[in-house]
NUMITOR-150877 format. One record per residue (C-alpha): residue number from 1; y, x negated, z. Coordinates in Angstrom, 2 decimals. Each point is the difference from the previous one (the first is absolute). Example, Ala and Ser with C-alpha at 12.3 -4.5 7.8 and 13.67 -1.06 7.14 Angstrom:
// NUMITOR-150877
n north east up
1 -4.50 -12.30 7.80
2 3.44 -1.37 -0.66
// end
This chain:
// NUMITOR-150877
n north east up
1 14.13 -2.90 28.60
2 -0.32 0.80 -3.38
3 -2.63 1.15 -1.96
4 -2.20 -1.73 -2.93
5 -0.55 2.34 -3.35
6 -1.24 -2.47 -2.39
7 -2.76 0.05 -2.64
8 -1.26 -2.58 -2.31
9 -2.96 1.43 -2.88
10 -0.62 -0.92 -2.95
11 -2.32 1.90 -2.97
12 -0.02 1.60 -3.55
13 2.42 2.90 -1.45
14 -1.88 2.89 -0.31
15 2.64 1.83 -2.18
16 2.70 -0.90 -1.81
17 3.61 -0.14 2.10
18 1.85 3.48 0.33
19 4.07 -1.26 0.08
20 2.51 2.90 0.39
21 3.94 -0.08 1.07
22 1.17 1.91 3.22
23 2.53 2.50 -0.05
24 1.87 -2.27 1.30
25 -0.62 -2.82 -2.48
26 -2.64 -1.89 1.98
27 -3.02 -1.63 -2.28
28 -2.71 0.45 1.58
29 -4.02 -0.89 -1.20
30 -3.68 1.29 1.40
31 -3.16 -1.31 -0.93
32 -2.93 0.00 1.86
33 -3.13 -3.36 0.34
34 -2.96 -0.22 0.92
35 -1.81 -2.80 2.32
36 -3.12 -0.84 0.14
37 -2.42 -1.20 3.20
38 -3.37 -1.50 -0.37
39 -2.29 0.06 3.28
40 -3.49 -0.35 0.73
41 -1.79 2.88 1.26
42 -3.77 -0.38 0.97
43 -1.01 -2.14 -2.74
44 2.10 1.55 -2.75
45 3.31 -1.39 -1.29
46 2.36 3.44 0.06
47 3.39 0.58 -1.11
48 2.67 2.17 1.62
49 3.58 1.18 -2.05
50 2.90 0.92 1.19
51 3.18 1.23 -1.71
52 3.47 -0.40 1.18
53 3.14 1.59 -0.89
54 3.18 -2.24 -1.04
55 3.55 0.80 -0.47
56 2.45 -2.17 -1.17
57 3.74 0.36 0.21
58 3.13 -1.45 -1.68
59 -0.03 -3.02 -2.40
60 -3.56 -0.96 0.89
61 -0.96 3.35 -1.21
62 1.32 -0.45 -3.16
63 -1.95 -3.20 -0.93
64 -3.18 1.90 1.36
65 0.54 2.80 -2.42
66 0.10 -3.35 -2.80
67 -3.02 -2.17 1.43
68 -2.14 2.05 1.93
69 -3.08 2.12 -2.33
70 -3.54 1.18 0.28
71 -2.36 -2.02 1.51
72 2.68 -3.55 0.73
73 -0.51 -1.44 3.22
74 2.61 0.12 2.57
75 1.20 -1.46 3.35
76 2.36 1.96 1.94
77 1.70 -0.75 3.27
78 1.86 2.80 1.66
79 -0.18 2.54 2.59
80 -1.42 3.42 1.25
81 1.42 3.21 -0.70
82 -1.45 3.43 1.74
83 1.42 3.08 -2.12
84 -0.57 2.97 2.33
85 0.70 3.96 -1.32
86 -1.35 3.50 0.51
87 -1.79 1.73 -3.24
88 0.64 3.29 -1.21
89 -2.82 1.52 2.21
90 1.12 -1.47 3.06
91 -2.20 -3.01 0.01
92 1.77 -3.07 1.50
93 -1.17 -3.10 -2.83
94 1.01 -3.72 -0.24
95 -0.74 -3.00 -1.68
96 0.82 -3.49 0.20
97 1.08 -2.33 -2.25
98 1.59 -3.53 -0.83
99 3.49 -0.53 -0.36
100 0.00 -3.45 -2.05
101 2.00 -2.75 0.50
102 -1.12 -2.59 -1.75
103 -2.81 0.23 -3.27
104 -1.73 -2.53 -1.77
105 -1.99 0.26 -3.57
106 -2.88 -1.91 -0.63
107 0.07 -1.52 -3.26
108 0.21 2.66 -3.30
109 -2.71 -1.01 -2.36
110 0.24 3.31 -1.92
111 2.16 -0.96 -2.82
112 0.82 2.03 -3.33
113 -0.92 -2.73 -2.62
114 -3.11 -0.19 -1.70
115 -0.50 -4.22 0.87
116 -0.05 1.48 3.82
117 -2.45 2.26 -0.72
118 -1.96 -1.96 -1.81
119 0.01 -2.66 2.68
120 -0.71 2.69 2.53
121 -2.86 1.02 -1.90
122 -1.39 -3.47 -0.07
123 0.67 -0.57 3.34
124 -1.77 3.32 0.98
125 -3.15 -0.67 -2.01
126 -0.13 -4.05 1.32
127 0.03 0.58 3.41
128 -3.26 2.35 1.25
129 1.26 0.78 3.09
130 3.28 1.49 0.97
131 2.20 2.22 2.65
132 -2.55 1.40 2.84
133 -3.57 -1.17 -0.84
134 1.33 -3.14 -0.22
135 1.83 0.62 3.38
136 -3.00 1.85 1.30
137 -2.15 -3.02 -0.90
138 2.32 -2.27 1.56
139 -0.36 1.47 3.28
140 -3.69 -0.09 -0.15
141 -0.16 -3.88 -0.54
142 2.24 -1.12 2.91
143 -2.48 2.76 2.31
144 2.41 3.05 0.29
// end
């Protein structure tokens, strides 16, 4: 029988992509995102964060290093990698992280000319709520 590895997450970049070439020629691209989960505890609304490691490998890395930045949201399918070594002062240490397969942008608003900004501005100052007290709110009206 075989086994399942598979992982499906989606968040925001919390740094910009890190691409760097192999020895052996190999592109490959780490970033790391963060998720967000909203729950209900007692009467209060809380929020829990969680930040994963992503590595990207080949031609998909390259386009990473080209679309991904600070802060973009970001869907990646893949699967789980454990790296286990032993530290300098014996310590065994490991970490896991995804090995992506597949990534998805949302859409870039962030764009260098001064009409985007200006419509970003407007957009920012017409709408009163945005990003997580809107979501926050959300959640309260349908009884979360």
């Amino acid at each position: 029988m075989n086994n399942l590895n598979s992982i499906l997450i989606e968040g925001n970049m919390v740094r910009d992509p890190l691409f760097r070439s192999t020895p052996k020629g190999h592109q490959v691209c780490n970033f790391s995102i963060a998720t967000n989960r909203f729950y209900r505890q007692d009467s209060n609304l809380e929020k829990e964060v969680a930040f994963f490691d992503v590595e990207v490998w080949g031609k998909l890395a390259e386009i990473c290093n080209t679309q991904g930045r600070k802060g973009r949201g970001v869907r990646v399918v893949g699967r789980l990698k454990q790296d286990r070594w032993t530290g300098n002062d014996g310590k065994n240490h490991s970490r896991v992280a995804i090995i992506a397969e597949h990534v998805e942008y949302r859409p870039d608003f962030k764009k260098n000319s001064e009409a985007a900004s200006d419509a970003e501005a407007l957009a920012e100052t017409a709408v009163p709520q945005t990003g997580e007290s809107a979501r926050i709110e959300e959640l309260e009206a349908v009884g979360f």
